[in-house]
C-alpha positions in Angstrom: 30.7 122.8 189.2 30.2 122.3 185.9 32.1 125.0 183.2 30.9 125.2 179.4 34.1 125.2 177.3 33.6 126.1 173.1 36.4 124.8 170.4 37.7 126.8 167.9 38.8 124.7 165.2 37.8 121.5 163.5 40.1 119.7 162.9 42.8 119.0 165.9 40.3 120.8 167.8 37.5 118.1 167.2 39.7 115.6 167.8 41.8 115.8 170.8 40.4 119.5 172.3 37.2 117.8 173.0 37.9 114.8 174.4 40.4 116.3 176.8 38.1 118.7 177.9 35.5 116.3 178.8 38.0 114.1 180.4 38.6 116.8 182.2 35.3 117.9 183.5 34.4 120.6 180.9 30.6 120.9 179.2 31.8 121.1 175.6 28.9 123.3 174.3 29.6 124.7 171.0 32.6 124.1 168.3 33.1 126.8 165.7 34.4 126.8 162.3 34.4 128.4 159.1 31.4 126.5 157.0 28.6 126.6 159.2 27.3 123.4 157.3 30.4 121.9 158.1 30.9 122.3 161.4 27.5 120.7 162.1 28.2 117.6 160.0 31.3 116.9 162.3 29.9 118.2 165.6 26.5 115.9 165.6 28.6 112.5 165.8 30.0 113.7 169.0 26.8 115.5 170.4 28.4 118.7 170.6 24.8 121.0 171.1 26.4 124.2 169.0 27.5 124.1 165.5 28.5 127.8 164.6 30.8 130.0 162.4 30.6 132.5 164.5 32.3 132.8 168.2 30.6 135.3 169.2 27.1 133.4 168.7 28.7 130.8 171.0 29.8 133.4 173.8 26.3 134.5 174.1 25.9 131.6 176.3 27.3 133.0 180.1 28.0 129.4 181.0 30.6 128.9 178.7 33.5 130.2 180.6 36.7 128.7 178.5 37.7 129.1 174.8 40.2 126.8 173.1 41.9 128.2 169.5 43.1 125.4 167.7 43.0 126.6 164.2 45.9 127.4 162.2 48.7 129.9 163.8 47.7 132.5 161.6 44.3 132.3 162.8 45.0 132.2 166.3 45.1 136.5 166.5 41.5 137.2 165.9 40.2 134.1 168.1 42.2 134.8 171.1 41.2 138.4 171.4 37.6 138.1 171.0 37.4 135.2 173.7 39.8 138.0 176.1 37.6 141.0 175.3 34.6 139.1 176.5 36.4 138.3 179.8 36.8 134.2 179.0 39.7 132.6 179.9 41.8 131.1 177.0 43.7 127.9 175.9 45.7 128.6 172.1 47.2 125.8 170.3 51.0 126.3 169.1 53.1 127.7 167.3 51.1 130.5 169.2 51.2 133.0 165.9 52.7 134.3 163.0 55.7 136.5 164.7 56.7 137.5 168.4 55.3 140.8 167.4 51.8 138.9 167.8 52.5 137.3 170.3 53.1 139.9 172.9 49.9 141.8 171.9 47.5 138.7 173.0 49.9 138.1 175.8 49.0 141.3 177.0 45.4 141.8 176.3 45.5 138.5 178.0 47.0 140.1 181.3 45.4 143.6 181.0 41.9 141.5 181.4 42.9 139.6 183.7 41.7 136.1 182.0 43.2 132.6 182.8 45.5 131.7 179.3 47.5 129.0 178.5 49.7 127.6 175.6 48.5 124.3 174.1 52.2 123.0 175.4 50.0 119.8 176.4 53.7 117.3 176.4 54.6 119.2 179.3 52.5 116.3 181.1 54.0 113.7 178.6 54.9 111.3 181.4 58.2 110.7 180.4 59.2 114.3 179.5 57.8 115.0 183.0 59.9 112.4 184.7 62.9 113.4 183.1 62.4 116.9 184.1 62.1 116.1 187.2 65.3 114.3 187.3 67.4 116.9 186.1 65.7 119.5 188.6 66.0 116.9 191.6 69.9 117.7 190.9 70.5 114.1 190.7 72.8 114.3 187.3 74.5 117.6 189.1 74.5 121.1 187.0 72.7 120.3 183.8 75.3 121.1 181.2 74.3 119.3 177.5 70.8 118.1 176.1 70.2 116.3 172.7 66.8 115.5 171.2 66.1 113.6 167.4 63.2 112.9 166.1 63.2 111.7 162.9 59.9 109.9 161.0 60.3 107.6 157.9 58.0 110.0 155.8 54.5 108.3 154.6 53.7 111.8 152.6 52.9 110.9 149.2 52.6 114.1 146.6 49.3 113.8 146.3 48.3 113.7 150.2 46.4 116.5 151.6 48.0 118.6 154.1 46.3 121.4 156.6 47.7 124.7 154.1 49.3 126.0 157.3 51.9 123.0 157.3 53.2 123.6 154.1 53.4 127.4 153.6 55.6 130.0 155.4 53.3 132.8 155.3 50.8 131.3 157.8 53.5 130.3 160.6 53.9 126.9 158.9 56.4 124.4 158.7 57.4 121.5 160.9 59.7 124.1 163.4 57.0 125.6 164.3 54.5 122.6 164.5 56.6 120.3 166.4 60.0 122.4 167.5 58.0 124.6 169.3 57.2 121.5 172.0 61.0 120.9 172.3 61.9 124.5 172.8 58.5 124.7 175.5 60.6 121.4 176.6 63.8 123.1 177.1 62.9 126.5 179.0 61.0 124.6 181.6 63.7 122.5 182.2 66.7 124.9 182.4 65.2 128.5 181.8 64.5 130.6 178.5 66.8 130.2 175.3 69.2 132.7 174.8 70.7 132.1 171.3 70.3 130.1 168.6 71.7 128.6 165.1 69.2 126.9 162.9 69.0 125.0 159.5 66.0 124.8 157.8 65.5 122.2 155.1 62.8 120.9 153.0 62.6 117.1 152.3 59.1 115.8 151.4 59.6 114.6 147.4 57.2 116.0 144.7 55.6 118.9 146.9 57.2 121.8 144.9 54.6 124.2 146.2 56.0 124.3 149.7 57.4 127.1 151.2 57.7 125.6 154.9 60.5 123.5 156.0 59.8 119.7 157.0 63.5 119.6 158.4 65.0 121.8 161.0 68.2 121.6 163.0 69.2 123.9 166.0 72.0 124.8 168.2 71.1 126.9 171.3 72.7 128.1 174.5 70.0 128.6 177.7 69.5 128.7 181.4 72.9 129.0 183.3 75.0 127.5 180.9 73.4 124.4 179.1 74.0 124.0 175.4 71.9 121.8 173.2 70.8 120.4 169.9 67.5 119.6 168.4 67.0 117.7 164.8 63.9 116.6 163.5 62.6 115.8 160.4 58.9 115.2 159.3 59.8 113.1 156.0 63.1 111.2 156.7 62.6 108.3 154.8 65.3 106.6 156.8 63.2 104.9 159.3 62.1 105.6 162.5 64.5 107.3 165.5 63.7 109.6 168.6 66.3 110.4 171.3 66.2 112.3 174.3 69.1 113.2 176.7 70.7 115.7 179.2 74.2 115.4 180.2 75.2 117.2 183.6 78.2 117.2 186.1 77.4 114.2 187.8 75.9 111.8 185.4 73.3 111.9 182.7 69.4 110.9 182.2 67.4 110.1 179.4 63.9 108.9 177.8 64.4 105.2 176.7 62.1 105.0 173.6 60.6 102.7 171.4 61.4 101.5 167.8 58.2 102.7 166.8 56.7 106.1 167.6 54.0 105.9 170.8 56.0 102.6 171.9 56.0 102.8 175.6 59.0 105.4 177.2 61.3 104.7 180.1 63.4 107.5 182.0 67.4 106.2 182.9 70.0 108.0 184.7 73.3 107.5 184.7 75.8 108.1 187.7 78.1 107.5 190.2 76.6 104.3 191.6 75.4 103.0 188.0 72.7 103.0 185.1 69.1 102.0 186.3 65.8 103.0 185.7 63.4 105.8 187.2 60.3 104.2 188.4 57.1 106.7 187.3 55.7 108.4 189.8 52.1 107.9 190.3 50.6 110.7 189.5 52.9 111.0 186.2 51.1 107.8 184.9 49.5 108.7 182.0 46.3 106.1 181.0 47.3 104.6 177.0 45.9 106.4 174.6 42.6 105.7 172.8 42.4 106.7 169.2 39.3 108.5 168.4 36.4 106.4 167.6 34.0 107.8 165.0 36.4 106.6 161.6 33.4 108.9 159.3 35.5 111.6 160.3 39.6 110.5 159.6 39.7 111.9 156.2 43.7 112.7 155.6 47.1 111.0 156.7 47.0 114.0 158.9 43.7 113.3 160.6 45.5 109.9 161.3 48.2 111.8 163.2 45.7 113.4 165.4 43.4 110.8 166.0 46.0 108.7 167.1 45.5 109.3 171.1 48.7 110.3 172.4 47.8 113.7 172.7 44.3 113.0 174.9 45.8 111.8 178.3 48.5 114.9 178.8 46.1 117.5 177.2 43.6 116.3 179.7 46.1 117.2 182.4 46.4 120.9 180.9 42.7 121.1 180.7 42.4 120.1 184.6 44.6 122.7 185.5 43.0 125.1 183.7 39.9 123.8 185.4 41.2 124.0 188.9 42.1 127.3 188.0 39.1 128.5 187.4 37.5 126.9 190.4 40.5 128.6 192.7 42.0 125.0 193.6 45.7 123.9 193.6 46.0 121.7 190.7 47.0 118.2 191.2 50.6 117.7 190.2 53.2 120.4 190.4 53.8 120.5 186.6 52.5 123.9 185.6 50.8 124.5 182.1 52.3 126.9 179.8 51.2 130.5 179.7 50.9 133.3 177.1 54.3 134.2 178.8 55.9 131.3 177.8 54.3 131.5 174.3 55.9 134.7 174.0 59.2 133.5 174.7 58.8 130.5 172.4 57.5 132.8 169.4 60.7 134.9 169.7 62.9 131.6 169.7 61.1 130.4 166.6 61.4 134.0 164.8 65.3 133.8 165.5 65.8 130.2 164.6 64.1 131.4 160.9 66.2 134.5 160.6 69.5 132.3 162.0 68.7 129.8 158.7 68.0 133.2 156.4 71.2 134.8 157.5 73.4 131.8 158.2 74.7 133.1 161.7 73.6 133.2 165.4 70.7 134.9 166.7 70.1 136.6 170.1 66.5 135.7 171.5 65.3 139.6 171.6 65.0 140.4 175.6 61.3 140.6 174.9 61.5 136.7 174.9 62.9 136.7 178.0 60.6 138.4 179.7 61.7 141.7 180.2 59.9 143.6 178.2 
């Protein structure tokens, strides 16, 4: 069965939506942007048959059954509730939108039309983030009680590089917390269960960018599931060389993700316990293929097109996208790793809103119960 999918978004959207989805089995008929001239120009290298600035001219078609939002969070509102009201199920990039507020309203338009939607939380199928999870939920390090992740890149931004506006400016859900924290906080609810309360810093590092209002820096403190406490640091601009760790500590030993000096080096799960330190083989179906970067140079423009063009992204999005295709179809999907839904946006949203205030107000924030579901 063959489903026609339509991108929203040029940019990330062209570059990793659209192979993923044809990995994945989707007809990618139509892309949509804001210049109409535009959008053609970068949609006729990839053969993409619809060039448009307008969704709704791409929803005309009945065969497209799937939309995918990947422009910037501010944007992601208007998108995602014209692809629910015409009864198409929906993939939305993250940070999911501006507020929690937001949030909840396309989570339940999303329900109330009873539409397939998922959150663009593709490193869920990472296949060492999976691994790892599945560690710690085997119950092989006991009661999960600690987990650390860093992530800090040497910083290549040079005042005068282009950035999407959305990166650097507050007011449109920008900043790197949102861009990349919101994958480690996806991480840690679906490992031990929603975050409860938080402390956050919020720093900006980047040199001669005095127009930014959005952090590049973020460090956070947070309690969740039955009792595991945590910290996540990262920083976009560093400029202190290259360093990514990832750990969980529990009552019988501890696991981790092994990584490379260099960022997309190749990952290795350990655990640590009573009978020693080895390694975790991976799982069959957790092997990711290596990434490809994407082939048409024309269309690499910025240091961030670089970012996204670099591959790693293509294999676990793939995985999302099959999901959401065997969804669709009424099949089991292939691997018991779930994709993220609008639910767990929600809950993400709310974490990011109270790490912002935490760093405004300089104390701990309760995740609202809304971001725990029980609203």
């Amino acid at each position: 069965m063959t489903i026609g999918a339509v991108v929203v978004g040029t940019g990330f959207g062209l570059f990793t939506h659209t192979r993923a989805l044809r990995e994945a089995g989707f007809d990618v008929k139509a892309i949509v942007g804001r210049d109409r001239a535009r959008v053609a120009e970068r949609a006729a290298p990839l053969g993409i048959p619809l060039a448009t600035d307008n969704l709704a001219e791409a929803l005309a078609d009945p065969s497209i059954q799937l939309v995918t939002v990947a422009t910037p969070p501010h944007a992601h509102y208007p998108f995602v509730m014209e692809a629910i009201a015409a009864r198409r199920h929906v993939v939305s990039e993250k940070p999911f939108a501006r507020d929690a507020a937001e949030a909840r309203a396309m989570r339940d338009a999303a329900a109330a039309a009873g539409v397939l939607h998922m959150l663009g939380a593709e490193f869920r199928f990472d296949s060492a983030q999976a691994l790892l999870r599945r560690v710690v939920q085997s119950g092989a390090i006991g009661a999960a009680r600690h987990f650390l992740r860093i992530y800090h890149q040497p910083g290549t931004l040079s005042p005068d590089e282009p950035m999407a506006a959305w990166w650097e400016d507050a007011a449109q859900g920008g900043g790197f917390l949102g861009a990349f924290g919101s994958h480690m906080f996806d991480q840690v609810d679906y490992m031990f269960g929603p975050i409860t309360r938080v402390s956050g810093q919020l720093q900006t590092l980047a040199p001669g960018r005095p127009w930014r209002s959005a952090d590049d820096c973020y460090s956070v403190q947070f309690e969740a599931g039955d009792g595991v406490m945590g910290t996540i640091v990262a920083a976009q601009e560093s400029r202190s060389g290259f360093a990514m760790c990832t750990k969980v500590t529990g009552t019988a030993g501890g696991a981790w993700i092994q990584s490379g000096a260099n960022y997309g080096d190749p990952e290795e799960v350990w655990i640590h316990d009573a009978t020693g330190m080895r390694q975790v083989p991976m799982p069959a179906d957790l092997a990711n293929p290596p990434p490809t970067p994407f082939p048409i140079g024309d269309l690499i423009q910025t240091e961030m097109d670089r970012w996204h063009t670099m591959g790693f992204d293509v294999p676990p999005y793939t995985r999302l996208f099959a999901e959401m295709k065997a969804r669709i179809e009424g099949r089991e999907p292939a691997i018991p790793e779930r994709a993220a839904s609008f639910d767990d946006a929600v809950r993400g949203q709310a974490v990011l809103d109270a790490v912002r205030e935490s760093a405004r107000t300089r104390q701990w924030q309760t995740v609202g119960q809304a971001a725990r579901g029980l609203s």
